[in-house]
N, C-alpha and C positions, 0 to 999 in steps of 0.2 A: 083560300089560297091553295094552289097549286102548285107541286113541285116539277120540275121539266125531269121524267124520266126518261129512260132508250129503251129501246123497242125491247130489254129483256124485263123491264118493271122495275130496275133498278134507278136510286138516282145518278145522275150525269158523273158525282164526283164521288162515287160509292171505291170504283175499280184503283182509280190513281191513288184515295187513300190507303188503301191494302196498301201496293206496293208501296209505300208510302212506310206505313205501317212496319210490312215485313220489314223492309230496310231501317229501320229505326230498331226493330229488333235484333236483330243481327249485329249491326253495331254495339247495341249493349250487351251483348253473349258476350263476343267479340273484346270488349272493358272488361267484362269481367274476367275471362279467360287469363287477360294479359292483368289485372289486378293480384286475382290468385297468384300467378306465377311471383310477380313483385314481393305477396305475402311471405311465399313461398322462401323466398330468395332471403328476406327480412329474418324471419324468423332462424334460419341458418346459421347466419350472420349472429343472430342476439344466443345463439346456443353456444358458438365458439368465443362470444366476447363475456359468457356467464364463466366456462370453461374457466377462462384464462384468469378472468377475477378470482377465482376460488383457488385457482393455484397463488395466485399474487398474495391473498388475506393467508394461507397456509404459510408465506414464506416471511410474510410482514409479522403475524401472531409467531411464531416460530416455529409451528409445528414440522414444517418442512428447512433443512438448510439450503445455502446459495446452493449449491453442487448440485444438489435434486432440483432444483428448480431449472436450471440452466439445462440438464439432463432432459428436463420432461417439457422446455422449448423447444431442442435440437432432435431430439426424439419423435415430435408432434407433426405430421404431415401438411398441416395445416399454415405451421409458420412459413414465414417469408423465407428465403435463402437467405436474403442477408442478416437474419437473425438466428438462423440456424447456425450460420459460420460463427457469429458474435458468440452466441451461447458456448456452442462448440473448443473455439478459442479460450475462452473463459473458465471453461471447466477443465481446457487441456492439464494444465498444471498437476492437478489435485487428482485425475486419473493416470498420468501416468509421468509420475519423479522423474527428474532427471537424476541420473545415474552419477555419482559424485564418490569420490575415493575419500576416507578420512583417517590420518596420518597422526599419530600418539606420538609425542617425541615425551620419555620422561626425563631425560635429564641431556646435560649435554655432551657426558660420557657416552652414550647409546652410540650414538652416530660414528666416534672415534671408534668402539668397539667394532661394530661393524665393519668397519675399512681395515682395522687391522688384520681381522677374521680372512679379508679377502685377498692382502697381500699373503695371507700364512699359506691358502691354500696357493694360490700362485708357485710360489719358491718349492711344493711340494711338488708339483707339476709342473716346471718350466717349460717353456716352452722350446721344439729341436728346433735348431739350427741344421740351416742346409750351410755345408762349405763347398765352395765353387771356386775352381780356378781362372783367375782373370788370362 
């Protein structure tokens, strides 16, 4: 048997499989290239969701309280906005009190004393009088 070669001694379907070939190559560089990157992408993904586990089990065990934990969401570049503001909100309280007067009354003489104190000085210091003719 004989094979039908071209005039360089190759056979007939030697050339189309190269390309052939190379292109089936290139496609799978190609897969892979874009596989990596997915790996890529994956693994990132699985470091910020190890990340946050480990803060979760620190706040579940106790070692961390709510306040740190909410702190190291809103803190975290990584979280969402809307869980930053959540966080953020959440921890407002407990970073910065609201500012509140508190008011001892001991008896119910206290209050009477005081008004009295205020008319004494009054009568000490009256107030002038303008006289004006109508």
């Amino acid at each position: 048997m004989t094979e039908d070669t071209s005039a360089s001694g190759r056979a007939w379907y030697a050339t189309p499989m190269r390309r052939t070939n190379a292109k089936l190559r290139f496609e799978a560089e190609q897969k892979l290239v874009r596989y990596e990157h997915v790996i890529k992408l994956q693994m990132t993904e699985i470091a910020k969701l190890r990340t946050e586990n480990k803060q979760l089990l620190n706040w579940i065990l106790g070692t961390t309280d709510d306040l740190t934990c909410l702190q190291a969401i809103y803190n975290n570049p990584d979280s969402s906005e809307f869980s930053k503001i959540k966080a953020a909100t959440g921890a407002l309280p407990f970073e910065r009190p609201k500012l509140s007067v508190a008011v001892s009354v001991r008896g119910s003489d206290v209050l009477g004393e005081c008004l009295d104190a205020a008319k004494a000085m009054k009568t000490i210091n009256p107030p002038k009088t303008i006289d004006h003719e109508s």
